[in-house]
One Martini backbone bead per residue (centre of mass of N, CA, C, O) as a GRO file, in nm:
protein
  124
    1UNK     BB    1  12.770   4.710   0.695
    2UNK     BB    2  12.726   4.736   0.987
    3UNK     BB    3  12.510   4.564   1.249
    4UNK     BB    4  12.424   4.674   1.590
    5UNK     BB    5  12.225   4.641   1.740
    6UNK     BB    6  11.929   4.751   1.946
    7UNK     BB    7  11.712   4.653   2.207
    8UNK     BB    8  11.471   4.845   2.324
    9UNK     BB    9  11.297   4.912   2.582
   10UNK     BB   10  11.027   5.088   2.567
   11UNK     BB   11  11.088   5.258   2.838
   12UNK     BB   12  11.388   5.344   2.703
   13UNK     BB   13  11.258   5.475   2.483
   14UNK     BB   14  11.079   5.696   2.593
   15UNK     BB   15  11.271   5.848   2.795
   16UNK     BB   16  11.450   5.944   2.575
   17UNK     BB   17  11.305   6.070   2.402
   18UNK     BB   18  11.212   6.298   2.656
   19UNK     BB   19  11.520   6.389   2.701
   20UNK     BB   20  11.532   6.525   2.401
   21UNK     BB   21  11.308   6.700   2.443
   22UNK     BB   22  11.385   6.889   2.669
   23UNK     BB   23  11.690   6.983   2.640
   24UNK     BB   24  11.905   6.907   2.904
   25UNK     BB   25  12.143   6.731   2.763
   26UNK     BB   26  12.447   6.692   2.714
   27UNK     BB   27  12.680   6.598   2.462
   28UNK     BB   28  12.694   6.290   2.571
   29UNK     BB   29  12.436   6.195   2.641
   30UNK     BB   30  12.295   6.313   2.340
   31UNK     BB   31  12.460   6.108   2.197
   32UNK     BB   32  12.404   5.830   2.345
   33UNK     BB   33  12.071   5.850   2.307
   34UNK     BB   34  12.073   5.898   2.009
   35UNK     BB   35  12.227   5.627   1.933
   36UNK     BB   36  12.032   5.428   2.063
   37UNK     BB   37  11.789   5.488   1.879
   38UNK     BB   38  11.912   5.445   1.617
   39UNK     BB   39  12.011   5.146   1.658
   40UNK     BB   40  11.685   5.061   1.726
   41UNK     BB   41  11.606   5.129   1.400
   42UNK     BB   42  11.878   4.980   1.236
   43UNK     BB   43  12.123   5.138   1.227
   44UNK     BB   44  12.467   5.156   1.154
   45UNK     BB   45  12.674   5.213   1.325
   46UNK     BB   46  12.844   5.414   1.071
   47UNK     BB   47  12.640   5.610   1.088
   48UNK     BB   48  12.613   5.694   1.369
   49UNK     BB   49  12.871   5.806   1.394
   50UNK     BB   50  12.840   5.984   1.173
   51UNK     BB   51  12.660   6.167   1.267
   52UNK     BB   52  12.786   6.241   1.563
   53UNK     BB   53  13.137   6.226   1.553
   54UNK     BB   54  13.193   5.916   1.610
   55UNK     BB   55  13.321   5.639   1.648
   56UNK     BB   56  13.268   5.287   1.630
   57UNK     BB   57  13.371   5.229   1.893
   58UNK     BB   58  13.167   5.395   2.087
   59UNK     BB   59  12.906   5.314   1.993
   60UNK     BB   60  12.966   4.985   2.070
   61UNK     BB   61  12.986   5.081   2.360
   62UNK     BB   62  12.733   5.192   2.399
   63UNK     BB   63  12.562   4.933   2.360
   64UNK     BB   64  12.736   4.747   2.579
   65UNK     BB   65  12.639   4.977   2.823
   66UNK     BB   66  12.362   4.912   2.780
   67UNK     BB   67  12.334   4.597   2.830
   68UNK     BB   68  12.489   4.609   3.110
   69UNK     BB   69  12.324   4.906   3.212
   70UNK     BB   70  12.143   5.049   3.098
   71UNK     BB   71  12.071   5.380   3.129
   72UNK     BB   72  12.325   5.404   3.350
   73UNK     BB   73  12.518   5.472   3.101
   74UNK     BB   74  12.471   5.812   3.137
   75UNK     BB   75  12.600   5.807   3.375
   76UNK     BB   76  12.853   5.887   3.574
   77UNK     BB   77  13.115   5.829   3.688
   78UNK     BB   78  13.365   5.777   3.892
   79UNK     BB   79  13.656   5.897   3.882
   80UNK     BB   80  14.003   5.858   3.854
   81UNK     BB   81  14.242   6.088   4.033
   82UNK     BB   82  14.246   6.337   4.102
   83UNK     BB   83  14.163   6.503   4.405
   84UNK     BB   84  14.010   6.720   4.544
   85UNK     BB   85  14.172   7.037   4.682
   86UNK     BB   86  13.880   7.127   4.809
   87UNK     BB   87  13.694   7.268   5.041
   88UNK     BB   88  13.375   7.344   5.136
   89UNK     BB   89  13.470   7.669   5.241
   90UNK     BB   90  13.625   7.724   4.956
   91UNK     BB   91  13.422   7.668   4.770
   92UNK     BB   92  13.175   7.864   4.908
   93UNK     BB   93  13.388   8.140   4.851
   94UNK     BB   94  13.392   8.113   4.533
   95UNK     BB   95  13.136   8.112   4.500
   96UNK     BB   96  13.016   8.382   4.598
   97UNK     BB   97  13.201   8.559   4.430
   98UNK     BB   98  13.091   8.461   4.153
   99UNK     BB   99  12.834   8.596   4.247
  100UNK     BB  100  12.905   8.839   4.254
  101UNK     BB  101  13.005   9.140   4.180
  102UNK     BB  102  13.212   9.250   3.975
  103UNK     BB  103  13.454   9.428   3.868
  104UNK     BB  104  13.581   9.703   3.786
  105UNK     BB  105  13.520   9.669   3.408
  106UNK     BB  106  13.354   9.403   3.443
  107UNK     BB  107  13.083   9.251   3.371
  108UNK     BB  108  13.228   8.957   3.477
  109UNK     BB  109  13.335   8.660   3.610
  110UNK     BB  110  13.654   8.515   3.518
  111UNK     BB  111  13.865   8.271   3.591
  112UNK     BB  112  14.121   8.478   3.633
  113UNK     BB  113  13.965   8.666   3.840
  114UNK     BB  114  13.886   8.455   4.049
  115UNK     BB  115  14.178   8.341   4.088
  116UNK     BB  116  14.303   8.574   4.172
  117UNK     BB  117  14.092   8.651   4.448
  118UNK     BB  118  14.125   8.363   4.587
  119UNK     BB  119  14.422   8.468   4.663
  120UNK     BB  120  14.401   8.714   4.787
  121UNK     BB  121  14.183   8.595   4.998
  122UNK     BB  122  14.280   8.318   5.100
  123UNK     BB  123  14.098   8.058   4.962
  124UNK     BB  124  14.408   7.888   4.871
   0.00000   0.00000   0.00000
């Protein structure tokens, strides 16, 4: 078994076990932080992969961008790629419609119906 430890910072051990326990984080984030911790434990690659059901190659990266950027990797970059194509007068109308009473028959407004009504009041 391979063995790749992280040896944390002390405040970014407890840091992580803090939003751990908060229980605020989304999916990637949890995985990314759950697997810093198991690795700082001395847990080989190839166990926190399996315990999380990500790669081994997944885990050394959270490793190496642990390392290059400490808990910063936790957090999204920018991605490159399509621009978003919304502006923000469109966004507040969409926000707003979501937020409203559902259509009669529907107890809220799901995807589709929000985007057939915003194509009807000509929100987009």
């Amino acid at each position: 078994m391979k063995k790749c430890q992280v040896e944390l910072r002390p405040t970014d051990r407890d840091y992580l076990k803090n939003l751990l326990r908060k229980g605020q984080l989304g999916a990637r984030q949890f995985k990314q932080a759950t697997g810093l911790l198991e690795l700082d434990r001395g847990k080989p690659v190839s166990a926190v992969a399996m315990t999380l059901s990500v790669s081994e190659t997944t885990v050394q990266a959270w490793r190496e961008r642990y390392e290059q950027e400490g808990l910063q990797m936790l957090h999204d970059k920018p991605r490159s790629g399509r621009p978003i194509e919304f502006d923000g007068e469109q966004r507040a109308n969409i926000t707003a419609l979501a937020c409203s009473e559902a259509p009669v028959g529907h107890d809220r407004w799901d995807l589709r119906l929000l985007a057939d009504k915003a194509v009807e009041l000509n929100y987009c």
